[in-house]
N, C-alpha and C positions, 0 to 999 in steps of 0.2 A: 504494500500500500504506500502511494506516495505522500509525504509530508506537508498540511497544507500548505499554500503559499497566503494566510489572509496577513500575515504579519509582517512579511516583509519588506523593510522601507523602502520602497519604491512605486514608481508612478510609472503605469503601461499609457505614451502614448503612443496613441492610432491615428495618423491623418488619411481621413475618407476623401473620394472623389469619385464621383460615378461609381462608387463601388457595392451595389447594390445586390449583385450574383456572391461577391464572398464574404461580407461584413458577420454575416450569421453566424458562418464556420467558426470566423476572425475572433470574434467575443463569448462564443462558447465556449471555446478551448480554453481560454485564458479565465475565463469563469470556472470551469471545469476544472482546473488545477487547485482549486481552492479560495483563488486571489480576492480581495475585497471588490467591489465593484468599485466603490468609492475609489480607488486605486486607480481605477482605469480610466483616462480620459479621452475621448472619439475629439478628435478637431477635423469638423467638416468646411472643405472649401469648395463649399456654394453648389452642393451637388444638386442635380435638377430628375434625379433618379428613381427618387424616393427615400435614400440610404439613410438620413438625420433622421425621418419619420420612423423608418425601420428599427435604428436605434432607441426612438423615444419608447416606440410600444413595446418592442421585445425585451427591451433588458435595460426597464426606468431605474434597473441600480446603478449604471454608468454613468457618467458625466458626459455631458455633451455642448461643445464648444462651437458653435456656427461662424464661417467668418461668412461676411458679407459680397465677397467674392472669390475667383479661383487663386489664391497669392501665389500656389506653387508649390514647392513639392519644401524648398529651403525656407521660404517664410511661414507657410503653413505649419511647419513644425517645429519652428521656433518658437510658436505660440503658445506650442504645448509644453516646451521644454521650461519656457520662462517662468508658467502657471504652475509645474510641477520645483523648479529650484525655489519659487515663494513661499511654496508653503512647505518646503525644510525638507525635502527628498533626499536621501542620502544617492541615490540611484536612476536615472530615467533610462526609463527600457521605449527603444523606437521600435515600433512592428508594423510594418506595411498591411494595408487591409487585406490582399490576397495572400496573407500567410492565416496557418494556425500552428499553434502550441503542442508538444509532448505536454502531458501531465504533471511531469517536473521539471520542464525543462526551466523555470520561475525559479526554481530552489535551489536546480544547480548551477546555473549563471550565479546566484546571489553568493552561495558556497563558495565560486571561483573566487569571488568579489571582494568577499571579506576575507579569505583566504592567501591574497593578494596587496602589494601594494597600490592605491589608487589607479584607475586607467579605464583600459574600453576591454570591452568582455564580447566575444560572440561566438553567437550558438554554431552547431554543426546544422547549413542547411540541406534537407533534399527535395527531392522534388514534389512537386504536392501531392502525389497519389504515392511516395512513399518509396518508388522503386528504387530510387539511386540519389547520387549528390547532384544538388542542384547544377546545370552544367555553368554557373557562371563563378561556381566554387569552387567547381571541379577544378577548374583551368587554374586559377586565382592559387587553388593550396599545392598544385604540382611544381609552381615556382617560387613558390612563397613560406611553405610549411612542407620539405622533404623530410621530419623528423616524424611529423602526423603520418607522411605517405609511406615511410617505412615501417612504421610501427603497424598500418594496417593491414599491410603487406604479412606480418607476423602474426598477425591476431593476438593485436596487445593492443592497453590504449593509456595513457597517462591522464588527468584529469585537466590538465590544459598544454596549450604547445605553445610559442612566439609565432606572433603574425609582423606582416608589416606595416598591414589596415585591418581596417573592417569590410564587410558584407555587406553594401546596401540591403536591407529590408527584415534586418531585426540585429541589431545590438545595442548593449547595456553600457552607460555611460557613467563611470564614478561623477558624481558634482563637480568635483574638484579639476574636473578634465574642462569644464563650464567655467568654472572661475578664471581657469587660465588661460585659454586660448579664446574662449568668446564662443559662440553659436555657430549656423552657420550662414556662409555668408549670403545674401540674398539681392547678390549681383546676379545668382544662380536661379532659374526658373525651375529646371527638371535638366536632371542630370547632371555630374561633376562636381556640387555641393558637397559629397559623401568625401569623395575623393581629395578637394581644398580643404576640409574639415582635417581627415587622417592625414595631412601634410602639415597641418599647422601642429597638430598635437603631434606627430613624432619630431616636430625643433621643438617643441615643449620639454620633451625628454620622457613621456609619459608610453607606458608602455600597452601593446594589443594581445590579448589571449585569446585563442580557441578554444573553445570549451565543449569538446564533440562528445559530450553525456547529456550535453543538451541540445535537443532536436527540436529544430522548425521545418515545416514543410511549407514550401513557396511556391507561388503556382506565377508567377509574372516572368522570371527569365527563361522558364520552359517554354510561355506561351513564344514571349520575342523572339526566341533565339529560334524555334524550330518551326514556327507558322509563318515568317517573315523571312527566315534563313538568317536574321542576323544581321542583314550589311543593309537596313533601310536608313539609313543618316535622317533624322527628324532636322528639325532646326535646334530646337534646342539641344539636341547630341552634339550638332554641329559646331554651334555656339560655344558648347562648354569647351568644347578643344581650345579653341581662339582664348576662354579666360583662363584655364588652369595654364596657357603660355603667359600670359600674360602676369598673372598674380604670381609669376616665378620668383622669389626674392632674392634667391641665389644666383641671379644675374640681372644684369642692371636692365633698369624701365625702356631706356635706347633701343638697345639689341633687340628685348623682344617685340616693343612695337615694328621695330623693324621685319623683324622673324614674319609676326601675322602679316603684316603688308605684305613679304614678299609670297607666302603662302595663299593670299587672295587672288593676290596680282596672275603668279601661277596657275591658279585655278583659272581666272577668264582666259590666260590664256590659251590650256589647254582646251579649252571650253570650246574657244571658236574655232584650234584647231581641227574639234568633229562639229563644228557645227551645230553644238551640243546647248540650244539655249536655256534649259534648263540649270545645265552646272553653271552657265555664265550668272545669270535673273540670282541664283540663291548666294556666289558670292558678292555681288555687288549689295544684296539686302543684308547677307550679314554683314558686309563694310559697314551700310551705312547704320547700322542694330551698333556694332560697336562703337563706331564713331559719334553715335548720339549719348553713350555710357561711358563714354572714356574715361572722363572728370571723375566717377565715380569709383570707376576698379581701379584707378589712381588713389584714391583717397583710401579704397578697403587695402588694398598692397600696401602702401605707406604705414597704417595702422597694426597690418602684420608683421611687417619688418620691428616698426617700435614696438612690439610685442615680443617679438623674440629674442632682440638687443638688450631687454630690459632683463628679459628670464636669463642671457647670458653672464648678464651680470649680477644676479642675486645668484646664481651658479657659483660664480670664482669666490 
């Protein structure tokens, strides 16, 4: 039998979005562990699906956060993280709505946690019907965790391994990883958020664990990667490449405007040499998408840089 979860200091947030087909699975499971509901907070951005309604009637023990419009995948859920470090969470657990929960996997994330010095914890994910590792893990721990990949090779498992980030779509966040580094940033719409997030907290000096005793299953990188094949470039996929060059601090602001420019430039030009107006139409819109934010991912870089100058120096 597993060990409730209503006791432990942490706050599950969830940001909904049209997520009306899995929100059910999402808050049963995580109810179904034991967890308080009061615990659990739903931030919905402006779903038109029914999904906030769903929440209200199904499961009135949850919290449910409306924002007034879609913020995004980064502000969205910085809403939740803000409302969860106010009111004194030693812990905020991010979980995507198309996930659900193991029964403990609450307990043993928190077991990692406190077992742990401060940092980010995350689960082992697989795929949502169970069969296998998520395929966007898969890839992720074959060059990032060969100590996990040998050990299961063995049929052994240690209770956590080193990562070099996290896992979009569920991991546990010490506060103290909040104190220091900040949220995240919300230059970011959807996608690469996760990724500037795990870059700022590894110059933190703040450490990432896998914790493959604890199981999520995910159903969003199975759908993307194997219904689409994987190579659809959104705009916001696209976008994030251009900011995560950009918010590089380990090279100066020059260079990498530079870098994009001539990365766009390339792109029209390859563009017209097939004749291809579509690759030409989406870099000239994300030229002009960046070129209207510049000021701004100027200002969040800048911010980071003084963030980790300052940590270097309470370090020496």
């Amino acid at each position: 039998m597993t060990e409730p979860a209503a006791n432990l200091d942490m706050v599950v947030v969830v940001l909904t979005y049209n997520g009306l087909q899995w929100i059910e699975k999402c808050l049963a499971s995580v109810l179904a562990s034991g967890f308080n509901g009061q615990r659990v907070l739903v931030v919905d951005n402006a779903s038109t699906d029914g999904t906030p309604e769903k929440v209200r009637q199904q499961f009135p023990q949850v919290r449910l956060e409306q924002n007034d419009r879609n913020l995004g995948f980064a502000a969205g859920n910085n809403v939740g993280i803000k409302l969860a470090l106010d009111e004194g969470a030693e812990y905020v657990m991010l979980l995507n709505q198309d996930t659900t929960v193991a029964p403990d996997c609450l307990s043993r994330l928190e077991e990692a946690a406190k077992g742990n010095p401060p940092g980010v914890f995350a689960p082992l994910q697989l795929r949502y019907d169970g069969s296998g590792l998520d395929p966007g893990m898969r890839r992720g721990l074959l060059v990032e965790s060969g100590e996990f990949i040998d050990d299961l090779w063995r049929g052994q498992r240690r209770k956590t391994y080193p990562l070099k980030e996290a896992y979009g779509g569920a991991v546990l966040f010490h506060r103290a990883v909040f104190e220091a580094v900040g949220l995240f940033d919300e230059c970011y719409f959807l996608y690469g958020e996760d990724e500037d997030l795990c870059r700022r907290i590894r110059w933190a000096g703040f450490q990432f664990s896998l914790v493959p005793g604890a199981l999520v299953y995910h159903w969003h990188t199975l759908a993307q990667m194997e219904s689409s094949g994987g190579n659809v470039p959104s705009p916001h996929a696209r976008r994030s490449v251009y900011l995560l060059a950009l918010k590089d601090i380990q090279r100066s602001w020059v260079s990498r405007c530079l870098y994009v420019a001539k990365t766009l430039v390339g792109q029209c030009v390859r563009g017209l040499a097939r004749f291809d107006g579509t690759a030409v139409g989406n870099a000239l819109q994300d030229a002009a998408w960046l070129a209207l934010r510049l000021q701004g991912i100027k200002c969040a870089r800048d911010h980071d840089k003084t963030a980790m100058e300052r940590q270097d120096s309470a370090r020496r």
